[in-house]
Structures are given as structure tokens and as C-alpha cells.
C-alpha positions, 0 to 999 in steps of 0.5 A, spaced: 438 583 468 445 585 466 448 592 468 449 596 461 456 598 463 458 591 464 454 589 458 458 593 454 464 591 457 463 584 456 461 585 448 467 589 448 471 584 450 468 579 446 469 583 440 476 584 442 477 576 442 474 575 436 479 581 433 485 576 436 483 571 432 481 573 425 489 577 426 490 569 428 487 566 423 490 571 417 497 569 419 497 561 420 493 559 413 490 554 418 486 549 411 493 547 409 494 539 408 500 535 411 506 535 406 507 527 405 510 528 398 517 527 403 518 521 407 517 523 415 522 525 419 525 520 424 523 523 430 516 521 427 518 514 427 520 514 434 514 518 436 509 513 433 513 507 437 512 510 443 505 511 442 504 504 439 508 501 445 505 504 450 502 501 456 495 500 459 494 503 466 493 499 471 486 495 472 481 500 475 480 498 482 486 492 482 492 497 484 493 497 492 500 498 493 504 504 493 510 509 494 509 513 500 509 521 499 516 523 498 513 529 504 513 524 508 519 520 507 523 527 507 521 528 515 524 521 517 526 515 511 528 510 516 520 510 518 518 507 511 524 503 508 526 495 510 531 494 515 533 486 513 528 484 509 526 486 502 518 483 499 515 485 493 519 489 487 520 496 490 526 494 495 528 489 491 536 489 490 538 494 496 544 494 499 543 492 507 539 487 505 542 482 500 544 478 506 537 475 507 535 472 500 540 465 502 534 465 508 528 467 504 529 461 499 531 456 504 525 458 508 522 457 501 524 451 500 523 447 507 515 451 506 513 447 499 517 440 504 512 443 509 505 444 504 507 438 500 507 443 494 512 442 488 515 448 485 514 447 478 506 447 480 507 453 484 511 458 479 505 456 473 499 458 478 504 464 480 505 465 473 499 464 471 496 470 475 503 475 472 499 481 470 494 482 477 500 481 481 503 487 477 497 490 477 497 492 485 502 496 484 501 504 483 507 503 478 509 499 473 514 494 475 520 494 469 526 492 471 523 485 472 521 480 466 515 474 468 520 469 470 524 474 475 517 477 477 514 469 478 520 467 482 520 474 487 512 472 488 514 466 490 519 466 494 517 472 498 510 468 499 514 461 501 519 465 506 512 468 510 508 463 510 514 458 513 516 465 518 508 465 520 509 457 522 515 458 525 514 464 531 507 461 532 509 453 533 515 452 535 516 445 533 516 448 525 523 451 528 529 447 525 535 446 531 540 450 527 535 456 526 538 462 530 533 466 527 526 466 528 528 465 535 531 472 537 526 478 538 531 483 536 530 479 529 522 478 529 522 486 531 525 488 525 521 483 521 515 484 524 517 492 521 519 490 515 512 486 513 507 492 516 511 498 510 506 500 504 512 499 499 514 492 502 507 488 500 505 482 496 499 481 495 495 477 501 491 474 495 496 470 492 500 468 499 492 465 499 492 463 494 498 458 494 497 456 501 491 454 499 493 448 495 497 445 499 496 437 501 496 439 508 493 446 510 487 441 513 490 441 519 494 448 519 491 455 520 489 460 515 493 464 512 490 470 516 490 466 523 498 465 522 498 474 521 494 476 525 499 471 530 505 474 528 503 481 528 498 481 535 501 486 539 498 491 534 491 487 534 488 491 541 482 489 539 482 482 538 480 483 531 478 475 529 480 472 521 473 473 519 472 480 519 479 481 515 476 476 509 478 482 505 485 485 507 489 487 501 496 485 504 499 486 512 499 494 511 492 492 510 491 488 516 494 493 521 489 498 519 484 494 520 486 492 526 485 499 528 478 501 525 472 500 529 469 493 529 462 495 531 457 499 526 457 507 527 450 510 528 448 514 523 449 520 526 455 519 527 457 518 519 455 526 518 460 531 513 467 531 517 469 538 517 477 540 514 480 544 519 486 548 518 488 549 524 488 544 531 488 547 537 493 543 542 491 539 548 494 545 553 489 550 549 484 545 550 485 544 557 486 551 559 479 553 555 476 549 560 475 542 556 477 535 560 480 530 558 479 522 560 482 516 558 476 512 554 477 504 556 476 503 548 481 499 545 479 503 538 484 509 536 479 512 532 473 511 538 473 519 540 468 522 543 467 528 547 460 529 551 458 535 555 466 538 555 469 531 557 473 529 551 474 521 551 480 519 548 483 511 548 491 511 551 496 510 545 502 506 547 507 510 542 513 505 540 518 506 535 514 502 529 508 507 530 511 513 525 508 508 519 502 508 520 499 514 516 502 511 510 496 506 511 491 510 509 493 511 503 488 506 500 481 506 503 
């Protein structure tokens, strides 16, 4: 039962309310009817066109393609932004990275020769698709009408699929190709490819890979990326466990999930912690560390005051990894 002193308190206040409004209602004569005797101002007009004009959001579920936090970019931009090569539209048009559009619609061109694909065909399929394309990403791409869109997809698609052939097979290579034969090149492209906002859908590359005349006798489109990108594949993850990777930032974070099923009770509530003691204060409050043979980053266990943990190789391209965990 309530206490009376709070009771009392309670109706008060609710009488007070009540008060507020009946005060309210006496100055705003709320049971008026909108003036349309007068043509509406133009600002309604313009109001009502927006409104009218405005966009759905994104398919539920489809979206898979997003900016890194601003927080995460403020501490090292560089860790997030392309260095030679722009895909998709979000670093579309940049400044240091013009150079290599020429490229990407030579390699573009030499990888329809290659398919046997005509690029009329290509740009209706691709065209055909628009809308999900655009759909992946977490906001709306503006700038670019169908046609610019259509092109970007396909030129992007075209350029990675003849780099894929051209770092695993060496006679895709022409004579005069000095770029895909300098690591230092590779390097930066293989950074470029792995950043969340410089993705395409790995569906589309798919799918117009898997209408060439000739793909019967070439690998899969996973097996060329899991090539191109093997120095980050620690446990030898095959293609048939990345059926369903949404794109190459995708792909590296399934490189590094566990590949056997978790036991049960391993899949209890994780508790938030506000606060991580260091691995000196662990060591000094008595715990033992050891190196756990796993090739798994996430494979952590910790038995009888011995914390197993897998050995990390920090190299300049790890800074971007925590922006794949934006999508689950």
C-alpha cells in the first residue's frame, strides 16, 4: 500500500498538472479550424514537396556497407581512407586517387576479353540490379545518377576480378604490366580492398563473373579473394565456408572467427566491462600467460590461472580491423 504522505503528494501533483493545463487550455482555444479561406503560404509548398519527395529507407537487412565512426577516424584517418584506389562511391572522385581510373577501365576491359562477356550485356544485368546495389550502402548515394552508378559497379567489378587473375596466375600478366608485379603496389591495394567504405558487393562481382563463357575452367570468385588476400587467412578458411560473405571487409572478418562450433557453455552472457586491467596487473596478481597454438584471434581461454591467448603479428594494415565489426 502507498504511504499517505506520498499519496497525498502524488494527488497534489496531479491536481497541479491538471491545473497547468486547464490554465493551458483557457489561453489557446484548441477546437479552432484551419483558415483555408487564404492560399497557404509558399513555405507549405515547399514543405509538402519534401515530404512528397521523400525517399524510402534502406531495405531491412539488405544494408552492409558503412562509414567508420567519426571517433575512430579522428584518432589515425589514414588507418581507414584508400591509398591508390577508389571502389564503390564513398571515395569516388578523391584527390590522390584519380590516377588509377585509366587502369581500372583497362583492366576492366582485358577482363570482359577475358570472360567473354560484352559490356552492353553487363551494364543492363548491373542495371537491372540498381536499386540493391544501392541498398547496401548505410546512406544514400546521391551524387551519381543510374547510368554513372551502373559504370562504377562495373568498372570496379571488371578491375578486381582481372587483378585477382593477374596476382594468382602469372600468365594473365601482360609483358608491359609493371603494376601488379610490385609488391609495394599489391600492398597498398590489398589495404584499399579490406576498408569497410571501399566495398561492393561481393554479390554482384558474383554475379557477373558467373556469366562469363569461360568461368568453367576458372576459380571462383571466393577462391581468387581468398588468394589475394591469404596472408590474413591464418586458418586456412576454404571457400565453401565464405558462401555468404557480404564483401572483402566481410571476408577478412571471417578469416578471423572460429571455424569450429562453440560449445554451449561457451555461448553465456558476456559481461560489459568498464574497466581491463593490463597484462602487467594481471601478471603481477599472479596470472600466467601462454601462447595458445590456435590460429584463431578470438580462441582465448583461461584454465586454472594460465591465460591461453593465440600470438598476434601487428603489421601496419591491423589499425582497420575494428571497423569490420560494424555488421554482425
Amino acid at each position: 500500500m502507498m504511504p499517505s504522505s506520498v499519496a497525498s503528494a502524488s494527488a497534489a501533483h496531479g491536481a497541479e498538472e491538471n491545473g497547468v493545463q486547464s490554465g493551458l487550455d483557457a489561453e489557446m482555444d484548441l477546437n479552432i479550424t484551419p483558415d483555408r479561406s487564404q492560399p497557404p503560404p509558399s513555405y507549405w509548398d515547399q514543405f509538402e514537396t519534401r515530404l512528397r519527395e521523400l525517399k524510402p529507407s534502406q531495405a531491412p537487412g539488405r544494408c552492409c556497407i558503412y562509414r567508420v565512426p567519426k571517433a575512430a577516424r579522428d584518432i589515425d584517418e589514414t588507418a581507414y581512407t584508400p591509398r591508390v584506389v577508389s571502389i564503390g562511391p564513398f571515395h569516388r572522385g578523391r584527390e590522390g586517387l584519380k590516377s588509377l581510373e585509366n587502369l581500372k577501365l583497362r583492366y576492366f576491359k582485358n577482363s570482359l576479353s577475358r570472360l567473354g562477356l560484352r559490356w552492353q550485356d553487363c551494364f543492363y544485368l548491373v542495371k537491372q540490379c540498381e536499386q540493391d546495389i544501392r541498398d547496401c550502402y548505410a546512406e544514400e548515394i546521391s551524387g551519381l545518377d543510374t547510368d554513372e552508378f551502373v559504370e562504377m559497379i562495373l568498372v570496379d567489378s571488371g578491375f578486381i576480378v582481372e587483378l585477382f587473375l593477374r596476382e594468382r596466375e602469372a600468365y594473365f600478366i601482360d609483358a608491359d604490366d609493371d603494376f601488379t608485379t610490385n609488391p609495394t603496389v599489391i600492398t597498398s591495394l590489398s589495404h584499399d580492398l579490406k576498408l569497410l567504405e571501399n566495398q561492393i558487393p561481393m554479390a554482384i562481382i558474383r554475379f557477373l563473373y558467373d556469366r562469363s563463357l569461360t568461368t568453367n575452367s576458372k576459380p571462383r570468385v571466393l577462391e581468387l579473394a581468398i588468394s589475394f588476400f591469404s596472408r590474413h587467412n591464418m586458418q586456412r578458411v576454404q571457400p565453401d565456408s565464405c558462401d555468404n560473405v557480404l564483401h572483402f571487409a566481410d571476408l577478412i572478418r571471417t578469416f578471423s572467427k572460429p571455424q569450429s562450433p562453440r560449445t554451449a557453455g561457451s555461448q553465456r552472457e558476456i559481461p560489459v566491462f568498464k574497466y581491463v586491467n593490463s597484462a602487467t596487473q594481471l601478471h603481477n596478481a599472479g596470472l600466467k600467460f601462454k601462447v595458445c597454438p590456435s590460429k584463431c584471434l578470438l580462441d582465448i581461454k583461461l584454465e586454472k590461472g594460465v591465460l591461453e591467448i593465440p600470438c598476434l603479428d601487428v603489421y601496419d594494415s591491423i589499425k582497420p580491423l575494428p571497423e569490420r565489426q560494424l555488421h554482425p
